[in-house]
C-alpha atoms as one frame of an Amber mdcrd trajectory, in Angstrom:
protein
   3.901  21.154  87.354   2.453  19.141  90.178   2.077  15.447  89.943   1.384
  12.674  92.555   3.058   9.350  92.034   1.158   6.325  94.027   3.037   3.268
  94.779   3.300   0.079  97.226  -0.047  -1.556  95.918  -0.345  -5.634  95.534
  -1.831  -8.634  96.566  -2.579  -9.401 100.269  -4.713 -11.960 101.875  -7.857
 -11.241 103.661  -7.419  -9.924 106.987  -4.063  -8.494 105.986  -2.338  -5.062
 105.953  -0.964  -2.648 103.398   0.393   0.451 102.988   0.447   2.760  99.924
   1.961   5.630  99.309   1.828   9.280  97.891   4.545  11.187  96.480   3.556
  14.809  95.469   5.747  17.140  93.738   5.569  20.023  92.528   3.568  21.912
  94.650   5.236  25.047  96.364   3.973  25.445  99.729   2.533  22.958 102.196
  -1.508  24.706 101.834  -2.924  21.857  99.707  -5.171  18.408 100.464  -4.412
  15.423  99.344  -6.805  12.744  99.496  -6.806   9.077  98.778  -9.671   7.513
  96.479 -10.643   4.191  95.390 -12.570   2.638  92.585 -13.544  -1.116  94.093
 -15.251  -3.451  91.717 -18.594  -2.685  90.714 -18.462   0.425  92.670 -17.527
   4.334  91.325 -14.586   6.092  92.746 -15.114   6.565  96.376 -13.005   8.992
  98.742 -11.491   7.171 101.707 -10.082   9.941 103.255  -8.191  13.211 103.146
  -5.051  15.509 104.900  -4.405  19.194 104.857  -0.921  18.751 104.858   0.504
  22.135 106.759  -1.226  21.392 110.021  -2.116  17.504 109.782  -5.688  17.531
 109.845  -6.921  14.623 108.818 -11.260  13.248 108.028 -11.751   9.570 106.786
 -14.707   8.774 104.375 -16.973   6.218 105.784 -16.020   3.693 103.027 -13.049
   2.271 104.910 -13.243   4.189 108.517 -11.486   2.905 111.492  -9.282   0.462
 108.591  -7.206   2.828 107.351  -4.652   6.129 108.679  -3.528   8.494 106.193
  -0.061   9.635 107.838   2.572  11.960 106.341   6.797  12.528 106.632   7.343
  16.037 106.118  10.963  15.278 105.443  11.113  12.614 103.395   7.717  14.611
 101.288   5.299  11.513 101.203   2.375  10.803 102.195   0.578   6.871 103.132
  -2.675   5.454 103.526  -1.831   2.554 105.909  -4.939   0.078 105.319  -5.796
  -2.492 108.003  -8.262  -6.139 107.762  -8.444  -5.900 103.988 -11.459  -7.907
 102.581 -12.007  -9.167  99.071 -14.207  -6.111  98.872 -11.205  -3.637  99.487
  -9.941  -5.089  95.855  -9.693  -2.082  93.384  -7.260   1.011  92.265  -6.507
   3.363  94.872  -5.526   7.001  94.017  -3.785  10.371  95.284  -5.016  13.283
  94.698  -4.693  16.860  95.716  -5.962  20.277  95.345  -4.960  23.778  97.279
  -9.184  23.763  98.449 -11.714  21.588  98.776 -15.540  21.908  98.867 -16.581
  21.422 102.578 -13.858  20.887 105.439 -14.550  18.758 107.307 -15.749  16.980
 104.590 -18.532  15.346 106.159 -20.935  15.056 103.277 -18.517  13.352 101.652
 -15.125  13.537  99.466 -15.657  14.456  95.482 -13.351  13.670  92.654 -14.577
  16.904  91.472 -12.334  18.785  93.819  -9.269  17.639  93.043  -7.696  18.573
  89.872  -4.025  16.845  90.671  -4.356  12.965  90.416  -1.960  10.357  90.268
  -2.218   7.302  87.921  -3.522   4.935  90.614  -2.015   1.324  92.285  -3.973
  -1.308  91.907  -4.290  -3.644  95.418  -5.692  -7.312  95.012  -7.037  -8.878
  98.064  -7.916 -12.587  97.843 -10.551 -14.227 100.252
């Protein structure tokens, strides 16, 4: 059964870093996407961006573009979003997710929820102004 367990979320000041991470299992080969979303206060669930993770390829949603790498260890089977100059505004749940297709690649219309049918419970980061 695959499941994806998020962790390393908390509360960072403005301007500050952090870095969550993925840990898929289940999943029998490397030909599947996992993609990081985020439900922000006041907002709906928004991709931020996604990997194919047997050749690396990565595309970032504009909702957090040029803050945030989404970087991989093969070895260790885990996968981060590395977030960068966190504002109030970044406050929310951030989620895994992953599916063996998704709609559009690149996904340059946008990330949807609706592709994904693997997701994990979510970590919630707090940034305070």
């Amino acid at each position: 059964q695959e499941q994806l367990v998020e962790s390393g979320g908390g509360s960072v000041e403005a301007g500050g870093s952090l870095t969550l991470s993925c840990a898929p299992s289940g999943f029998t080969s490397r030909h599947y996407y996992v993609a990081w979303f985020r439900q922000v206060t006041g907002k709906r669930r928004e991709g931020v961006g996604v990997i194919y993770r047997d050749h690396g390829s990565r595309y970032y949603d504009d909702s957090m573009k040029g803050r945030v790498t989404i970087a991989q260890d093969n070895s260790e089977n885990i996968l981060f979003l590395q977030m960068n100059n966190l504002t109030a505004d970044d406050t929310g749940i951030y989620y895994c997710a992953a599916d063996r297709s998704v709609g559009q690649w690149p996904p340059t219309a946008g990330l949807r929820s609706t592709w994904f049918d693997h997701w994990g419970r979510g970590t919630r980061v707090t940034v305070s102004s």
